[in-house]
N, C-alpha and C positions, 0 to 999 in steps of 0.2 A: 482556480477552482473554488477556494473560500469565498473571493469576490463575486461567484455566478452564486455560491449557495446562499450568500446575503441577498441578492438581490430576489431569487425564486422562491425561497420559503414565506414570505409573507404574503405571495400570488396564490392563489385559491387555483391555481393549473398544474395539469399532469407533467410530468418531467422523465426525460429519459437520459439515464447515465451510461453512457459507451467505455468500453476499456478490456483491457485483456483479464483473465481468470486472476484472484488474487490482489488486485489495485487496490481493493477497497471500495467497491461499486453500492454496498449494505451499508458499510459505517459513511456513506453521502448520504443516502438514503434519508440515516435516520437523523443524521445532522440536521437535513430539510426539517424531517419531521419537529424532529425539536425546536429548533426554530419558528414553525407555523404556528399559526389562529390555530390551528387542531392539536397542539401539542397537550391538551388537557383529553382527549380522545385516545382510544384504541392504535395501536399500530402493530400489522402482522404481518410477516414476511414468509414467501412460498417462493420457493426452489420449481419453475416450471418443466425444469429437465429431470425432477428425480420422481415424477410419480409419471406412470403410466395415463393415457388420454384419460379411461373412464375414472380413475379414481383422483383424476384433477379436476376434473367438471365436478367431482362430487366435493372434493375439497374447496373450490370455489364460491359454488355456487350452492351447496347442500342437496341432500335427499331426502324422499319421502322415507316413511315406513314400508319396507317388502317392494317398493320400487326394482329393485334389481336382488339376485341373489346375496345374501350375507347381510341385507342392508334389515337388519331384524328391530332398529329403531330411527326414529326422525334423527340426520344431522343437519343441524346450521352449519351454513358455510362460512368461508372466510371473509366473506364480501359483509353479509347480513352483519358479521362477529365487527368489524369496523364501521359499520355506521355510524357517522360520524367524525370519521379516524381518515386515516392512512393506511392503506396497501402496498405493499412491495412486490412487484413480479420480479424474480429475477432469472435471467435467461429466459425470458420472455420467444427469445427467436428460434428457442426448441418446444413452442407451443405450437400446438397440431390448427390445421385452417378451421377445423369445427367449433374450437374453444376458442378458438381467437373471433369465430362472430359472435359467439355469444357475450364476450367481453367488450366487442366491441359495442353491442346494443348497450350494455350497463353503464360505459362510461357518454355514449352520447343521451339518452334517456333516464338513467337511473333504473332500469326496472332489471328486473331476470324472473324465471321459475326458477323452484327448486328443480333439480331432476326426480321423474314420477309425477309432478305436479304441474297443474293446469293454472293455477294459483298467481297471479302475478305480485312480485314483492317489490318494493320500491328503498333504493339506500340513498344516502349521501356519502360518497369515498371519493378522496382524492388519489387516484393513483401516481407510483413512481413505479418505474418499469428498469430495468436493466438487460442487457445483453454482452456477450463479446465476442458476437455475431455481427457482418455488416448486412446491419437489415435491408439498405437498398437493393444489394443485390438478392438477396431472399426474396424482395419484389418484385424485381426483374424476372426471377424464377418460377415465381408462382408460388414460392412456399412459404409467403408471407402480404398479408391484405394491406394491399395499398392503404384505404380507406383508415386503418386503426394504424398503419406508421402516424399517418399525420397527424391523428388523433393525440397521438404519443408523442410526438414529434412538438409539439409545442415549445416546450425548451428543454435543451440536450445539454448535458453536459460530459467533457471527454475528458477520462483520465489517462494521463500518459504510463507507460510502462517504466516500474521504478528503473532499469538500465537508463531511460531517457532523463530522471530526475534525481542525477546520484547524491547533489548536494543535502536531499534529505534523509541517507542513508544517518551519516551520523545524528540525526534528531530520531529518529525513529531507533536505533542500537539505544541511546540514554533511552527511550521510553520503554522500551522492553526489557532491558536491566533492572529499570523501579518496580516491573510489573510483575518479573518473574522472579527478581528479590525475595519477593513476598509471597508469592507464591510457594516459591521451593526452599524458603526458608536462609537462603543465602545472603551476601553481605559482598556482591562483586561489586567495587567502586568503579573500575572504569575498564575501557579494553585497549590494548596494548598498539602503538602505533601501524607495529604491523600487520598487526590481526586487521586495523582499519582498513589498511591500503587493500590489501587480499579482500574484504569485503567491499570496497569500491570499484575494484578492479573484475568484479564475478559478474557475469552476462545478467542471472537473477532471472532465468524463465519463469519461474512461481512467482516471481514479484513479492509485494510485500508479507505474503503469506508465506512464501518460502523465507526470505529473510526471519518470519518472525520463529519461524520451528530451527532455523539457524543456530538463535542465541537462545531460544531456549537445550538445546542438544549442548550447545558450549557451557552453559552455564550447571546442567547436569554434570558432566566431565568436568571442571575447572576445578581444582582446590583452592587458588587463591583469591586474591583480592583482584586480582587484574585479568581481563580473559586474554589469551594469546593463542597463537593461527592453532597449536596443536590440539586448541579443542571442538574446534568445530568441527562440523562433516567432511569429508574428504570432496564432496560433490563441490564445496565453495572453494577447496584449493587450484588455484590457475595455474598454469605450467613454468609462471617464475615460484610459485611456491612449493613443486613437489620434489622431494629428496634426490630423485634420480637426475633434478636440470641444475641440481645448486654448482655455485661455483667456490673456486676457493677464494678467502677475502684476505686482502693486503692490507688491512687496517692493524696498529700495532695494539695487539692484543695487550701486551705488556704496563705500555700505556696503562691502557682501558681500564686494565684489573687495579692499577695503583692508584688511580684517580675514584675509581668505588671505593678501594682501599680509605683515601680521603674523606671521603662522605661517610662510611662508614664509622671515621674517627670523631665527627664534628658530632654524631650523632642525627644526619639528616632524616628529615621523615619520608624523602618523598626521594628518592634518589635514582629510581626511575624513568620519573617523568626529567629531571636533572642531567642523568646522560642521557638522554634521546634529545634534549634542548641544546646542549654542549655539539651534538654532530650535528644538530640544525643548523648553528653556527656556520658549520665548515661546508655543508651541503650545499644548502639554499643558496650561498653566492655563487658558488662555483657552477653550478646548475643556470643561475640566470644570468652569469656572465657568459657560458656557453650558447644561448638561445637570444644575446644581445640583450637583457631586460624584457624579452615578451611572456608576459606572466599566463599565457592562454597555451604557450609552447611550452614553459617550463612544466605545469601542472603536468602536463600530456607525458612528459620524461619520470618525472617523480610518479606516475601513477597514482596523483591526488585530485581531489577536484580544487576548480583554480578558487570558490570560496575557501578552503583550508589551507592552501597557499598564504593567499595574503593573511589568515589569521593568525598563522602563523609568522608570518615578516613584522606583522603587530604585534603579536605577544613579544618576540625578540627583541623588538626595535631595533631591526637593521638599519645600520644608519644608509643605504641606500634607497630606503623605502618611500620617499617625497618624489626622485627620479623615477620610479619604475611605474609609481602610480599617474606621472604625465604621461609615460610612455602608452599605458593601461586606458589610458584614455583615447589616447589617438586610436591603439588597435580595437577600440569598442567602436 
């Protein structure tokens, strides 16, 4: 995705970004934008599914004075307010077939009226269009002009659904920690291992928007330093995390408490991250001697992605980690 937005933002062409509700289809958008020759110009984004036909033609494209009831003064529209700039459609494929010629006239011509006027006006916009709608089939149907896909169609860019890119779950958790730190005035350093897995392991139908209202709801709820599974929404716990499926554990408790005990005495600072690296130890092998060394299998058992795997095998420095990474090769 970075590599398509380098390459189209400095192209003076319309571009269309595909993906489900939530990817992030606005923050590409305006990546382009910023990026472009226009990036010292205008840039304004319009939602084509949340206004009704008439008052998106008007939002678009402007109105006269007394043109239509209510309309008691001249509005510029959004098109006129960019020239020079950048436009955003987004949901573009909840646009009615009436506004979609008239948009289509503007982007092959440059011209439009306002609505009420006879007036022809001339812009220079580059548009970017979004949907997460499949427009061919809109085509096929009739409920979408052939003529303005292709228009659009120029060059596409597709974002996958965050379930399909889990490996950027944990960049995106650090990035919303720093943001909503700040925001809500908090001081959470990091989130707790298993809070992770549970957010690797969640299907994520909102996508990155649901993740980001996630951590911020955990981060309202958490009192500590570290976020852990009980603060988030109940909607992100998977059915290895909810109370009623737990199991009972054979680890020796006993142990555990005297070795904190230890840490506790040395004065450690970090004694958290310290026992969760201590059963990494005992995990990690045991896990990828059972699956033969295939690090693609073992991830799939731990419920990690197999990047944190071996980030993991490297922070440790298992000394089997020179073996597994030939193995890792053959099975790529």
């Amino acid at each position: 995705v970075y590599k398509a937005i380098g390459q189209v933002a400095p192209q003076d062409i319309n571009v269309l970004i595909l993906g489900e509700s939530g990817t992030g289809k606005e923050m590409i958008a305006r990546a382009i934008y910023q990026h472009s020759r226009r990036s010292k110009g205008p840039f304004l984004a319009i939602n084509c599914a949340a206004l009704p036909e008439s008052l998106l033609e008007s939002e678009l494209f402007g109105h006269e004075r007394r043109s239509f009831t209510g309309a008691d003064t001249r509005r510029i529209g959004t098109f006129e307010q960019v020239d020079g700039g950048t436009i955003f459609l987004d949901e573009i494929g909840d646009m009615t077939l009436a506004t979609q010629s008239k948009v289509l006239r503007l982007l092959q011509d440059g011209t439009f009226e306002r609505v009420g006027s006879n007036e022809t006006m001339s812009v220079d916009v580059r548009a970017i269009a979004a949907t997460n709608r499949h427009l061919e089939t809109l085509v096929k149907e009739g409920e979408f002009r052939e003529d303005l896909f292709y228009r659009l169609h120029v060059f596409t860019i597709e974002l996958p659904a965050l379930h399909d890119r889990a490996d950027d779950i944990p960049i995106l958790v650090e990035h919303f920690l720093r943001l909503f730190n700040r925001e809500l005035g908090k001081n959470v350093r990091s989130i707790a291992p298993d809070a992770m897995q549970m957010l690797l392991q969640h299907a994520w139908p909102g996508n990155v928007r649901e993740l980001q209202s996630a951590i911020k709801h955990a981060l309202v709820r958490n009192a500590g330093e570290v976020l852990t599974v009980d603060s988030f929404p109940a909607s992100c716990l998977g059915p290895r995390h909810r109370p009623e499926e737990s199991i009972s554990s054979p680890l020796d408790v006993d142990g555990i408490r005297q070795y904190v005990r230890e840490l506790l005495g040395k004065d450690h600072s970090d004694i958290y991250h310290a026992l969760h690296n201590e059963i990494d130890r005992i995990l990690l092998p045991e896990v990828l001697d059972h699956v033969g060394g295939n690090q693609a299998q073992a991830s799939e058992v731990l419920g990690i992605a197999r990047s944190t795997l071996r980030a993991k095998i490297t922070d440790l420095g298992l000394t089997f980690e020179k073996r597994l990474k030939a193995e890792s090769r053959r099975d790529d």
